[in-house]
C-alpha positions in Angstrom: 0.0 0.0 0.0 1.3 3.2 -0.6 2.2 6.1 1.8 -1.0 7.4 0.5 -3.1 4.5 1.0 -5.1 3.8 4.1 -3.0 2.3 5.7 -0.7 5.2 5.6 -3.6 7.8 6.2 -2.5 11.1 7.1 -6.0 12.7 7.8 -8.0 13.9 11.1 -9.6 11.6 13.4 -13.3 12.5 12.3 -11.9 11.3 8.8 -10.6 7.9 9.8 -14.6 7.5 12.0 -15.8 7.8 8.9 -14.7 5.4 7.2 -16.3 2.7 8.8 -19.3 5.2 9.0 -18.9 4.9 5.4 -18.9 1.2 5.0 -21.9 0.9 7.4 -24.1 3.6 5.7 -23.2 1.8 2.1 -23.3 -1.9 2.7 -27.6 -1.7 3.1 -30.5 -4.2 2.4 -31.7 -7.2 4.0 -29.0 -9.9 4.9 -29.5 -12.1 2.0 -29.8 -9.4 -0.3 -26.9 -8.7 -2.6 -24.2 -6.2 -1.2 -23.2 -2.8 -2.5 -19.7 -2.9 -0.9 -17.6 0.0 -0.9 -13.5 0.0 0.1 -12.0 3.1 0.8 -8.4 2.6 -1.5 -6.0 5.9 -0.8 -6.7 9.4 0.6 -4.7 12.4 0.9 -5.6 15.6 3.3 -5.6 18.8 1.3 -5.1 22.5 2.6 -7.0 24.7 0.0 -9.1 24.0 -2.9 -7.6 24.9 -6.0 -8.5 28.4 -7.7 -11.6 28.3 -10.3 -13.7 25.4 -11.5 -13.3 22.2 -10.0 -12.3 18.6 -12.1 -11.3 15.5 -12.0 -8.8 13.9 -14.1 -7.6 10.2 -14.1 -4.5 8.8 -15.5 -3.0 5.3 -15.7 0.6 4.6 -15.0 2.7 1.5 -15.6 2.7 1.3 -11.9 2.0 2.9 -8.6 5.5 4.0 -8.0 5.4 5.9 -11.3 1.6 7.4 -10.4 3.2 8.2 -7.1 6.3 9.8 -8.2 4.0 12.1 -10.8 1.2 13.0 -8.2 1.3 17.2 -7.4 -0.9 18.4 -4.1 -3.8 17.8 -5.9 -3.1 14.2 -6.7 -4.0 10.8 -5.2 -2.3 7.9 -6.4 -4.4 4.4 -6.1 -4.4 1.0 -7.3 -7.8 -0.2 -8.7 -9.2 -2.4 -11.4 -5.8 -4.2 -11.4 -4.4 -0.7 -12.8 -2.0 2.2 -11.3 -4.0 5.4 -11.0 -3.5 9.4 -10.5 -6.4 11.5 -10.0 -5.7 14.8 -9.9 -8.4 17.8 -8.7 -7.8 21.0 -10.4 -9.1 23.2 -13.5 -10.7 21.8 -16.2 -7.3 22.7 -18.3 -4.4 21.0 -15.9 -2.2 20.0 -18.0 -1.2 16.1 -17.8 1.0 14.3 -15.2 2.3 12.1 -17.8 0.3 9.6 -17.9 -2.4 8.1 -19.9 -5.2 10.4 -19.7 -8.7 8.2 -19.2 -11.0 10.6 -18.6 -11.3 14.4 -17.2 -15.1 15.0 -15.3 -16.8 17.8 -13.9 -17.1 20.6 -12.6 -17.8 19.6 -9.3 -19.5 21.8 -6.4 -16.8 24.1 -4.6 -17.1 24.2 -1.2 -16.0 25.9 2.6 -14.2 24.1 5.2 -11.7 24.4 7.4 -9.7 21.3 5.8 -10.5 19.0 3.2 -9.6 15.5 2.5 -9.4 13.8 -0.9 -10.5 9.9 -0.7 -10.7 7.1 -3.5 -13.2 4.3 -3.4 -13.9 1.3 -5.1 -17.4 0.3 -5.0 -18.3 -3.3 -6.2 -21.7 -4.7 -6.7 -23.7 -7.1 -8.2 -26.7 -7.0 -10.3 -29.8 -5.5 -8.0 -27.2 -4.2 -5.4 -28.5 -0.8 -3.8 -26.8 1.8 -0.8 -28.9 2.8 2.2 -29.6 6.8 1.3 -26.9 9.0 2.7 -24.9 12.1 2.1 -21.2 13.2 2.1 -19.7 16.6 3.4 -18.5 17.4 0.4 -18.4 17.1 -3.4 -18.0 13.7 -5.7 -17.3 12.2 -8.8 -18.6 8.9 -10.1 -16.3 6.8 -13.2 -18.1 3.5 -14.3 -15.4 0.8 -14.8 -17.9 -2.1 -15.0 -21.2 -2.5 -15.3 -24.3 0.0 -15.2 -25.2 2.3 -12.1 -28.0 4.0 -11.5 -28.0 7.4 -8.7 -30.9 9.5 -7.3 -30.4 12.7 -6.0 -33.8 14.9 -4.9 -33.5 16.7 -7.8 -33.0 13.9 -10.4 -31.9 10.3 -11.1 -28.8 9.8 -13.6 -27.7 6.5 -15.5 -24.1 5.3 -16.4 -22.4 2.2 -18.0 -18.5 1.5 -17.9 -16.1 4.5 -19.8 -19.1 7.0 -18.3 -19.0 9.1 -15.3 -20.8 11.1 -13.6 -20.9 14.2 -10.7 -22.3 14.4 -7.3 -24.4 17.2 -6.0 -23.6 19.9 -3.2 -22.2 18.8 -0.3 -25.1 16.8 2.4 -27.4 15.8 -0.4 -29.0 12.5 -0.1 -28.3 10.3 -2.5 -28.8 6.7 -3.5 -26.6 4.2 -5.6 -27.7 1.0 -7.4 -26.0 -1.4 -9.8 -28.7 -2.0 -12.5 -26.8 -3.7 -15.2 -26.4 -7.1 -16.2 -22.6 -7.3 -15.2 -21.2 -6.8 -12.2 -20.7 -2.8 -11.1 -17.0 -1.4 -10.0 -16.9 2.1 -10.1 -14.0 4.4 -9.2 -15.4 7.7 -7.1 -13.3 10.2 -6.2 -14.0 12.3 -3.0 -12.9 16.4 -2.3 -14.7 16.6 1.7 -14.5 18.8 4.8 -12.4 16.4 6.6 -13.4 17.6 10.0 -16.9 16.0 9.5 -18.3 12.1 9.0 -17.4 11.1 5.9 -21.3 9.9 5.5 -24.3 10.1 7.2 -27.6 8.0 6.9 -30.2 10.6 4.8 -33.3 10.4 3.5 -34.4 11.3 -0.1 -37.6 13.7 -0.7 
């Protein structure tokens, strides 16, 4: 694992509490019922936001030692999908970290707090899998390795299938994932949160 992984988390205490907040508030449904499970993979505490309009852009690297040696402030390295990544948060023009660019998403909602945290999850789910509704204290972006998934937000419900992505809502907005496709869903979400609150909390959709 790398010094950025969890293992090597560098982040406030609320932000470790939340992990298995996290897990809790994800993993939902009856006991028998298939499992939306969700693994927190690397995460990186972050001063400032940087300047302007807010993306996400995801590289490959041969390996993690080369996505690590590339990564700036802004940049988490992880390993996911049996690849090396670097996602990077910054304008919508950054250039490259010399990698192989995948995909750039966004803009996501900028936001206020007194320190942020940048996470990396892995969710994996099959077929009919579905989260409990929650929220994060922050902003998110949603790539679709695998498989189709299917969000709801209060304000509207978005669909995405593997090479797709798609980007959260303000910060504390319910929210609810399932895996409607006929494979198995693995996505790749990328986190910018305060990092001095619960990184989820149960929520309820109106």
């Amino acid at each position: 694992m790398s010094a950025y992984g969890i293992r090597g988390i560098r982040s406030s205490a609320p932000a470790l509490l939340g992990i298995a907040i996290g897990l809790t508030a994800w993993q939902a449904g009856a006991q028998d019922a298939p499992k939306f499970v969700v693994e927190p993979v690397a995460e990186k505490p972050l001063a400032a936001l940087p300047d302007g309009d807010l993306y996400w852009h995801a590289e490959t690297f041969a390996t993690l030692a080369d996505a690590e040696a590339a990564a700036s402030e802004q940049g988490v390295p992880a390993e996911a999908d049996g690849k090396a990544w670097l996602l990077t948060l910054g304008p919508e023009d950054l250039p490259g970290q010399g990698g192989e660019h995948v995909s750039t998403f966004g803009p996501i909602d900028r936001f206020d707090a007194p320190e942020y945290l940048l996470r990396i999850v892995v969710s994996d789910a099959p077929p009919g899998a579905t989260t409990s509704v929650h929220s994060h204290p922050g902003s998110e972006a949603i790539y679709i390795l695998s498989g189709e998934a299917t969000i709801r937000w209060p304000d509207r419900t978005e669909v995405a299938a593997a090479g797709e992505a798609l980007t959260g809502s303000p910060p504390h907005t319910a929210m609810e994932a399932k895996s409607t496709g006929d494979d198995k869903l693995v996505e790749l979400v990328m986190f910018v949160v305060d990092a001095t609150e619960p990184f989820s909390a149960p929520a309820e959709l109106k």
